[in-house]
N, C-alpha and C positions, 0 to 999 in steps of 0.2 A: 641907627638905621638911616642914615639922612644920606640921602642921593642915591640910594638904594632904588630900587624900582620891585614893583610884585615879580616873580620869576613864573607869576600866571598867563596877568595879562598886562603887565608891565604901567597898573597903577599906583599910587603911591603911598607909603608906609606909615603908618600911622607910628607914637614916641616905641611902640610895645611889638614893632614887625607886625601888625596886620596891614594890610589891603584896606585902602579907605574905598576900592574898588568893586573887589570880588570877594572880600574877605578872607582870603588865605591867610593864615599863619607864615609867613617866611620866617619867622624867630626858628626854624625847624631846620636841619640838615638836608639842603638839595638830595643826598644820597637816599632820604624815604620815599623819596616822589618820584616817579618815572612819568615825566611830564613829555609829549614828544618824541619817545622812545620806544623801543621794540625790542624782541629777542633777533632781529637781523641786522641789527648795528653792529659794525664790524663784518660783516661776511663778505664775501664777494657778490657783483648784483648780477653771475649768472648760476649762480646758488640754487639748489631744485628742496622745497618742503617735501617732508618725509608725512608718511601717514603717523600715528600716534600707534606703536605697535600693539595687535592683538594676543590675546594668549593664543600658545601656541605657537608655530616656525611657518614661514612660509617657504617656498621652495626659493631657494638661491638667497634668501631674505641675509644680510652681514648681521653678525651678533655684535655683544661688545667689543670682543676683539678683533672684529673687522672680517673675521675667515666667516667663509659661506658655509649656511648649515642647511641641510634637506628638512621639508617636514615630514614626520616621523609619521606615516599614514600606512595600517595596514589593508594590503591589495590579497583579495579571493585567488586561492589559487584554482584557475580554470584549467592548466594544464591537466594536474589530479584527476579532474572531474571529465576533460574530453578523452584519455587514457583508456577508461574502461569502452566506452564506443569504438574507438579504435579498436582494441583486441577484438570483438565481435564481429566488424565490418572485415579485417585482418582472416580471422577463422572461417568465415560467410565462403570470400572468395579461393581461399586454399582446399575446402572441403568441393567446392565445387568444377573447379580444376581438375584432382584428382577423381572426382566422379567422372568428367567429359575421358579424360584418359581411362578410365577403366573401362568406359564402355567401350571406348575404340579398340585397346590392344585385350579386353580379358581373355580372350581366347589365350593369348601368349603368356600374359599371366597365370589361367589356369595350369597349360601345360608346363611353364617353368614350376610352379609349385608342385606339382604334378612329377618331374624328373626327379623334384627336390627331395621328397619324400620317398620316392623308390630308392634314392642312393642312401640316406637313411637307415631304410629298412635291408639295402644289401651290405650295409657299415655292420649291421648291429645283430648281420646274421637271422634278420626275422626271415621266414616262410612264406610271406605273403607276396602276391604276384600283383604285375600291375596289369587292371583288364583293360586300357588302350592298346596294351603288348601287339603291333600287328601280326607278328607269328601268331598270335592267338583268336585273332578278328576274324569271324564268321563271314565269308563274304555273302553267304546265302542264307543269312538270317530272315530275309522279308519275303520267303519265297514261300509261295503259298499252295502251289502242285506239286508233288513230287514224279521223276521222270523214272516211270516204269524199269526194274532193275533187269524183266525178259526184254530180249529184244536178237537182234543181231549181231555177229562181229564184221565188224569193217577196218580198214587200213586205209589212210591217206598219205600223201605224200606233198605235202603244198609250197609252193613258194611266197615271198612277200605280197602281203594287199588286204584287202577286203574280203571276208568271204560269210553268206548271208546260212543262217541255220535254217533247214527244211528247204532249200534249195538248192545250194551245190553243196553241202554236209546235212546229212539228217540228224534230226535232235538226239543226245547221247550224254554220255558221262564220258572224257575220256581220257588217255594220258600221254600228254604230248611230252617226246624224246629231242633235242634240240641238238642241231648237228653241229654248230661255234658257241665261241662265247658270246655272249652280251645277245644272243637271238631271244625275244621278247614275243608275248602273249597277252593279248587285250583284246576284252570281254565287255560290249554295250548293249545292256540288255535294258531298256528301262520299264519294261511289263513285267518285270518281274524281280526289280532293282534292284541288279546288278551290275556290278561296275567293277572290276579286274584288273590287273596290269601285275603279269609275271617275267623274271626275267632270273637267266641264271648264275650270273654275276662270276663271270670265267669257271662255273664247271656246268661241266654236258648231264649233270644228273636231271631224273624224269621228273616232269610238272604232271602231279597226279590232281585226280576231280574239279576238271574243268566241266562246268556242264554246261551244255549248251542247249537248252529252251529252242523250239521253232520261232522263227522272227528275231532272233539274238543275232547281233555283228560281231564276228572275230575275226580281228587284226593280227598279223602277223610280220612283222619285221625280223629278215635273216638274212643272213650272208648268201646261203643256198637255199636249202630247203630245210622245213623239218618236220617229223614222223608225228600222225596223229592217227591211237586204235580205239576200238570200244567195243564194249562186248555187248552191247544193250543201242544199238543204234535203231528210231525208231519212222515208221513208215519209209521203209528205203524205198518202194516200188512207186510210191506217192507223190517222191521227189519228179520224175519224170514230166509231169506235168506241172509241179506245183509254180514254176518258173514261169515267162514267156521270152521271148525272140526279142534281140537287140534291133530296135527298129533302125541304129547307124548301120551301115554297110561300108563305108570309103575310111579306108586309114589316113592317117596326117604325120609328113613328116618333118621338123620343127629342127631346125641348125643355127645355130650362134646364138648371142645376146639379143633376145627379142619378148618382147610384152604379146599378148595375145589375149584375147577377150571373148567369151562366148557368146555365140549369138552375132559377132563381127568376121571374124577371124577364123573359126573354126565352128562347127556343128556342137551344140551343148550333148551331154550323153553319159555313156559311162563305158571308159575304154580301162584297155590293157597295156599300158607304159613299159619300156624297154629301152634300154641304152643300144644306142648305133656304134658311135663312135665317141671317144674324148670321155671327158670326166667333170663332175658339177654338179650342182641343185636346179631341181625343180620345184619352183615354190606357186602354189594354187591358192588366191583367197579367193572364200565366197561371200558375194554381196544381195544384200536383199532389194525387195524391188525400190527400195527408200536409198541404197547405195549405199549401205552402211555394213559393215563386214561383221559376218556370223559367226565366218570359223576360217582356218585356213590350214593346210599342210606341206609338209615341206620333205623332201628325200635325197641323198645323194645317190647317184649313181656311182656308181666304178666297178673297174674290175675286177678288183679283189679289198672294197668297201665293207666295211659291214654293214651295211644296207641292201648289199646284192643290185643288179641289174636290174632287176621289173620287179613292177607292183602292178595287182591285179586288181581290177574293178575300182577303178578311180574315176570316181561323180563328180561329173563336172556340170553344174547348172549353167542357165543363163546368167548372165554378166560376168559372172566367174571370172577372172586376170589368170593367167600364167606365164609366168618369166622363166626362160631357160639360161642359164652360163654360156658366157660365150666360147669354152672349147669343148663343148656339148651338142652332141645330135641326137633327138629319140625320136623314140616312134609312137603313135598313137593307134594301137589295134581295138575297134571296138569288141566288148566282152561277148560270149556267146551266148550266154542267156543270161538275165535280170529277173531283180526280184518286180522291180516296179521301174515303169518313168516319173515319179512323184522324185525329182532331184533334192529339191530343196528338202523334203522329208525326210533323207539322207541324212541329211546336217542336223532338222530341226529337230529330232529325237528324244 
């Protein structure tokens, strides 16, 4: 041991290797002692300590073999669990959609199922009838008088227009013969709710039990005229006065493309229309006193139209519009007697 030094703290050896110093044993292999040393001797000094790993993986954590491993951690599945709300929320908004649509179009829904089933039932040879059938529709189901079956026989002969019941026709049952085709028959009764429209669709056969109630409007659109009898016509002689007198007097006569307003332009009233010359529509809206339009009608003239040349007793109120065709001239003859000067009442019915 001589010249030796402690490998402590470099005091001196006693014959046996101790430290006359600190007493170490040096007689001992340097290799048991880690004197001065560390597990970082040898690494590099931008070296990073690792934690001491826990059980378990952490996410990205290297194993021994250096490959990244996930930790193995079971996740809820939420997906599962928001699925069933959806379907609900899903169903909520479909049932409610198809309710907004049903109320809108049911009507069309009823009658298409409504079709569906008549074809059905004429597939499969059933008997049963559909009661929408309009051949079959009662137009005088809400009628709560009935129109005396004595009475009178009468014969008309009328052209296009207006013509008021119990004024220029007494009230009756009757059966109107129609001289073209497509000549048409409309019935506004609302005292006794009825509402009408016949027509004979290219043939000249007779339109039987028209009735016509005192206070009923029957419209008449033809080429010419056409034939109205009844055998039960009732206070003919009552007619005479049930009317009174056209308080217009002065005709109006209306040539080319022109707008016209009543109350400006022309006398308001109820006149008797007629083609002069040329050929075109007459079109009449009526406006209330707010300016807003109630109703409106419209006619061709010509001369061999199927509308024919004149319409009779055509009401025309205050503010009224009327536009002629510019190769159009008519004429406006006030009517010879009226049921009322209530114009608007006309319309508002």
């Amino acid at each position: 041991m001589f010249g030796k030094r402690c490998s402590l703290c470099g005091g001196k050896l006693n014959s046996s290797g101790i430290c006359t110093e600190c007493g170490l044993d040096n007689s001992k292999s340097d290799k048991n002692y880690r004197i001065n040393r560390s597990d970082c001797d040898g690494m590099p000094l931008t070296h990073v300590h690792e934690e001491k790993k826990k059980q378990g993986y952490r996410m990205n954590e290297p194993d021994m073999t250096g490959k990244k491993r996930r930790k193995h951690v079971q996740t809820p599945d939420i997906t599962n669990r928001r699925r069933p709300l959806k379907i609900v929320i899903l169903a909520i908004i479909v049932i409610t959609v198809l309710g907004n649509l049903y109320e809108e179009h049911k009507y069309d829904i009823e009658y298409a199922i409504g079709d569906a089933v008549q074809g059905v039932f004429q597939d499969t040879g059933d008997q049963k009838t559909n009661d929408t059938d309009e051949t079959d529709y009662d137009h005088y189901q809400y009628v709560t008088r009935e129109i005396p079956k004595e009475g009178e026989s009468a014969d008309y002969e009328l052209a296009s227009g207006n013509y008021v019941a119990g004024v220029e026709i007494p009230e009756g049952i009757y059966t109107v013969t129609p001289q073209d085709d497509y000549d048409t028959v409309q019935i506004d009764d609302p005292e006794n709710s009825i509402y009408l429209y016949e027509y004979t669709e290219g043939k000249k056969d007779k339109i039987e039990d028209i009735r016509l109630y005192k206070g009923a409007h029957l419209t008449l659109n033809c080429r010419t005229t056409v034939k109205l009898h009844t055998d039960n016509a009732q206070d003919v002689e009552a007619m005479e006065t049930a009317g009174q007198s056209n308080p217009l007097t002065e005709s109006v006569d209306i040539k080319g493309q022109k707008t016209l307003t009543a109350g400006r332009d022309l006398e308001p009233g109820i006149y008797d229309l007629s083609r002069v010359s040329g050929a075109g529509n007459v079109d009449v809206i009526i406006y209330s006193d707010e300016q807003e339009e109630i109703n409106s009608w419209s006619q061709c003239l010509s001369e061999d139209g199927i509308d024919g040349e004149t319409f009779h007793y055509l009401v025309i109120p205050e503010n009224a519009t009327m536009e002629v065709s510019e190769d159009l001239k008519i004429r406006l003859t006030p009517s010879e007697q009226i049921a009322s000067t209530d114009y608007y009442g006309f319309y508002n019915r």
